[in-house]
Wavefront OBJ file of the C-alpha trace (Angstrom):
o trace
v 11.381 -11.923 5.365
v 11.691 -14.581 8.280
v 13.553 -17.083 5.422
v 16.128 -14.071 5.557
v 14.690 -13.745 1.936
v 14.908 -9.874 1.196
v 11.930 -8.040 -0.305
v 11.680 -5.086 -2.458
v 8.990 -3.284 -4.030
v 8.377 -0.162 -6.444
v 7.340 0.213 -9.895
v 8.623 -0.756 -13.418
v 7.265 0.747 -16.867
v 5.671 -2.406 -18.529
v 3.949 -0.728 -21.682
v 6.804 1.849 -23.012
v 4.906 3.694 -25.526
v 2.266 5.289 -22.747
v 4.922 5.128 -19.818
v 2.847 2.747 -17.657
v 3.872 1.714 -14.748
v 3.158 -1.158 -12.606
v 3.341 -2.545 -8.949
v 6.553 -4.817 -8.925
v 8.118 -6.963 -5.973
v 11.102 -8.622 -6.641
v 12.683 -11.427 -4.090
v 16.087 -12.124 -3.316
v 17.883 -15.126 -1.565
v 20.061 -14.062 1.456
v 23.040 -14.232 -1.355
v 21.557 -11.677 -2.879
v 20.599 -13.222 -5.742
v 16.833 -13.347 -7.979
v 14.603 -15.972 -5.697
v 13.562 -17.864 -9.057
v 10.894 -19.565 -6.643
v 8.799 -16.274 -6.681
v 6.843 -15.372 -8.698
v 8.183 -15.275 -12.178
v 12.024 -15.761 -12.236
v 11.828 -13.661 -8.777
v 9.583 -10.703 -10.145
v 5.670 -10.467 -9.982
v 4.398 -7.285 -11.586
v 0.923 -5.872 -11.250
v -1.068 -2.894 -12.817
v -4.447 -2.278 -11.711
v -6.634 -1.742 -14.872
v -3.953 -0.709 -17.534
v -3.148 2.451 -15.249
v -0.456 3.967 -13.798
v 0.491 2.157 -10.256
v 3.638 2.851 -7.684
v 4.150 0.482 -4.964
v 5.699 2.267 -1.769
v 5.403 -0.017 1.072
v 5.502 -3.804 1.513
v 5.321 -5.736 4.915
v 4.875 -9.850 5.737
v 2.539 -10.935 7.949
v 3.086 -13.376 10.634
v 1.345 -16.455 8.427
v 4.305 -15.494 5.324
v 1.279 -13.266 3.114
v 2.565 -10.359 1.195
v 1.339 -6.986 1.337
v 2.394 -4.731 -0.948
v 0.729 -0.732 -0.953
v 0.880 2.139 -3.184
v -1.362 3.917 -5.373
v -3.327 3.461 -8.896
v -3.841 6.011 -11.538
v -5.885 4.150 -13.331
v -8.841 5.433 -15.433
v -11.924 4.575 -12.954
v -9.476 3.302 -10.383
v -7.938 6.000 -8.611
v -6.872 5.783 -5.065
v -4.758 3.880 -2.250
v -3.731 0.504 -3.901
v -2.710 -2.621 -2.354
v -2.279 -6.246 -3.073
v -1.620 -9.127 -1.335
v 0.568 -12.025 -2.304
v 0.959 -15.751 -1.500
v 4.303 -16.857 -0.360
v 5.653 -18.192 -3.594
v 4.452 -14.599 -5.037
v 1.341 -15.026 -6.784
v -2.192 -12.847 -5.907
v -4.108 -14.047 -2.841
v -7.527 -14.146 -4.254
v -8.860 -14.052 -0.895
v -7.833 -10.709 -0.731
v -10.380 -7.829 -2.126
v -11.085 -8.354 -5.472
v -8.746 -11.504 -6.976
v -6.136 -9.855 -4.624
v -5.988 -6.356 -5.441
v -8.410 -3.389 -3.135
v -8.370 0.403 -4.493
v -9.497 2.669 -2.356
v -10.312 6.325 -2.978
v -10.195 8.359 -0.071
v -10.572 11.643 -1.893
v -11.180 12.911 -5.698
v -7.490 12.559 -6.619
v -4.393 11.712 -5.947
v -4.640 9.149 -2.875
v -1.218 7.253 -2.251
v -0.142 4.852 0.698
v 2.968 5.094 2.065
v 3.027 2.843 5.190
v 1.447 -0.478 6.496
v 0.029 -1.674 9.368
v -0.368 -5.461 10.189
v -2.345 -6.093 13.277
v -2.574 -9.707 14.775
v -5.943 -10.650 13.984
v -4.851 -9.614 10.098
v -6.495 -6.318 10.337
v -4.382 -4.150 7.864
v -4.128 -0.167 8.378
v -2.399 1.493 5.214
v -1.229 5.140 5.654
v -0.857 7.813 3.346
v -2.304 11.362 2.233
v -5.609 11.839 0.100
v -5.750 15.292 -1.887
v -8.644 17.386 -0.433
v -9.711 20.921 -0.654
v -6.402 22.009 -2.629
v -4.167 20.484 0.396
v -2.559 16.729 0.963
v -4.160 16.003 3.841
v -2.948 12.561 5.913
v -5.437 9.654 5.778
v -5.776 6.028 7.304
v -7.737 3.071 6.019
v -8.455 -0.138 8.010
v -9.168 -3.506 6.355
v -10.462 -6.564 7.772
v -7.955 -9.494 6.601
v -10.165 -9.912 3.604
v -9.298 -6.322 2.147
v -13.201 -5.144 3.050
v -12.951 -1.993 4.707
v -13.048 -2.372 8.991
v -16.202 0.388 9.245
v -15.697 -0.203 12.594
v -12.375 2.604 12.661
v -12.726 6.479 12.597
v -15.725 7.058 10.162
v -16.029 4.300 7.836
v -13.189 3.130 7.685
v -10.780 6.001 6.906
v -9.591 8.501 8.802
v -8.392 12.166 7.697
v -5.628 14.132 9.701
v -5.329 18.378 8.867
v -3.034 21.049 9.525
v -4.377 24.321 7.953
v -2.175 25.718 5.298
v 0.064 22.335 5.388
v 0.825 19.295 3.494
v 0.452 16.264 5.482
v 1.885 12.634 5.017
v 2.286 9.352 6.856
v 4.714 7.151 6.267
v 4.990 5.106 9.034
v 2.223 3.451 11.752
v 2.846 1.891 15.302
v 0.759 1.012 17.934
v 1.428 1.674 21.570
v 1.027 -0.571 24.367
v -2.665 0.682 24.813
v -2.934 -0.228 20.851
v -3.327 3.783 20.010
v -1.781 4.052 16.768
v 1.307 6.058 16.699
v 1.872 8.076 13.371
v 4.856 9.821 11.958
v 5.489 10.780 8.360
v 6.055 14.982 6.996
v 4.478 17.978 6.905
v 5.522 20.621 3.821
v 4.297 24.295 4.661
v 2.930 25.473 1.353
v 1.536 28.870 2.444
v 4.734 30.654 2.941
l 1 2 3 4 5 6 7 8 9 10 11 12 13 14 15 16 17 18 19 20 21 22 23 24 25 26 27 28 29 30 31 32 33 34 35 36 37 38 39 40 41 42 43 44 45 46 47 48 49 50 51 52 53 54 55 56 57 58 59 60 61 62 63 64 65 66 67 68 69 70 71 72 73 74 75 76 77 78 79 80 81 82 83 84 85 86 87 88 89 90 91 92 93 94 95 96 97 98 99 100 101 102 103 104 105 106 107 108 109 110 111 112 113 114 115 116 117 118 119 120 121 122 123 124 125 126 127 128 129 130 131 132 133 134 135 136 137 138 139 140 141 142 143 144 145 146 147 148 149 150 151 152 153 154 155 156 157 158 159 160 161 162 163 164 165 166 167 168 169 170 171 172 173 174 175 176 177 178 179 180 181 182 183 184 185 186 187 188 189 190 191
C-alpha cells in the first residue's frame, strides 16, 4: 500500500461446524504488526450469503480503495466475487451491491485470480469459468461502480479456449496500445 502498509488477503473458516469460509484482508503496519486502524483490530472478514468464499487477489487503486477478488460458493450466489473496501477497511457501498458484485460467468465454479485497475476506475478481474467439462479462462470488466462495462468483448466478459486444456489467468497488463496482456496456466487434461 502507498502508506508502506502491507496487505493480505485469503480466507478464514468463520462458522466451524459447516466449514465456511469467508473473504478476509488483514493489514499490517510497515513493523509488521496488526494495523488496529482497519477494519476490526486489523481484520475485515466477508462471506457473501452464508456461502463458501476465497479471496485470491487484492490490488489499491490510485484514490487508496480496496479491491479484493475471489470467488463465492454460495447457495444462489455462485461466481467471480469481489468487494471493495474504504481505506480504513470497511465496504464501499458505492460499489455493486453494499460493496460486494458476484458474477457468474458460467454454471459452476467461476473464480478470479487477478485484477486489473484501469485509470478511469474501470476494474478487469481475471480468472477461469467451468464450461463444457473444461476450465476455460474468462475476463470481466466493471465500470468503477461494480456494473458490468458491456462495452468489452460480449457483454462484459470474455472467454479464452484451448481444446482439450485447462485454462487460467492469473495475472493482467496492458501494453502501451492498452491491449491487455494475459498470463496465468494451462493443465493438459486429455493426456
Amino acid at each position: 500500500q502507498h502508506d508502506d502498509k502491507i496487505l493480505a488477503a485469503g480466507y478464514d473458516r468463520y462458522y466451524t461446524t459447516n466449514f465456511k469460509n469467508a473473504f478476509v484482508v488483514i493489514r499490517y503496519t510497515a513493523d509488521g504488526l496488526l494495523d488496529s486502524s482497519f477494519a476490526t483490530n486489523g481484520k475485515m472478514m466477508y462471506n457473501f450469503g452464508n456461502g463458501n468464499a476465497i479471496a485470491n487477489a487484492i490490488k489499491v487503486q490510485a484514490d487508496g480503495k480496496i479491491v479484493v477478488a475471489g470467488r463465492s460458493s454460495a447457495p444462489g450466489l455462485i461466481g467471480m466475487a469481489s468487494i471493495r473496501l474504504n481505506m480504513d477497511g470497511s465496504l464501499d457501498t458505492t460499489y455493486g451491491t453494499n460493496g460486494a458484485v458476484i458474477t457468474a460467468v458460467g454454471t459452476t465454479n467461476d473464480f478470479a485470480l487477478g485484477i486489473y485497475l484501469h485509470s478511469d476506475g474501470r476494474i478487469v478481474l481475471g480468472g477461469a469459468s467451468y464450461l463444457s467439462s473444461f476450465q476455460r479462462m474468462a475476463l470481466v470488466r466493471y465500470h468503477s461502480d461494480g456494473n458490468i462495462d458491456t462495452s468489452f468483448a460480449a457483454n462484459g466478459v470474455l472467454i479464452a479456449a484451448i481444446a482439450g486444456e485447462n485454462i487460467y489467468c492469473n495475472q493482467i497488463e496492458t501494453d502501451s496500445a492498452s491491449n491487455y496482456l494475459v498470463s496465468g496456466n494451462v493443465t493438459n487434461i486429455t493426456s
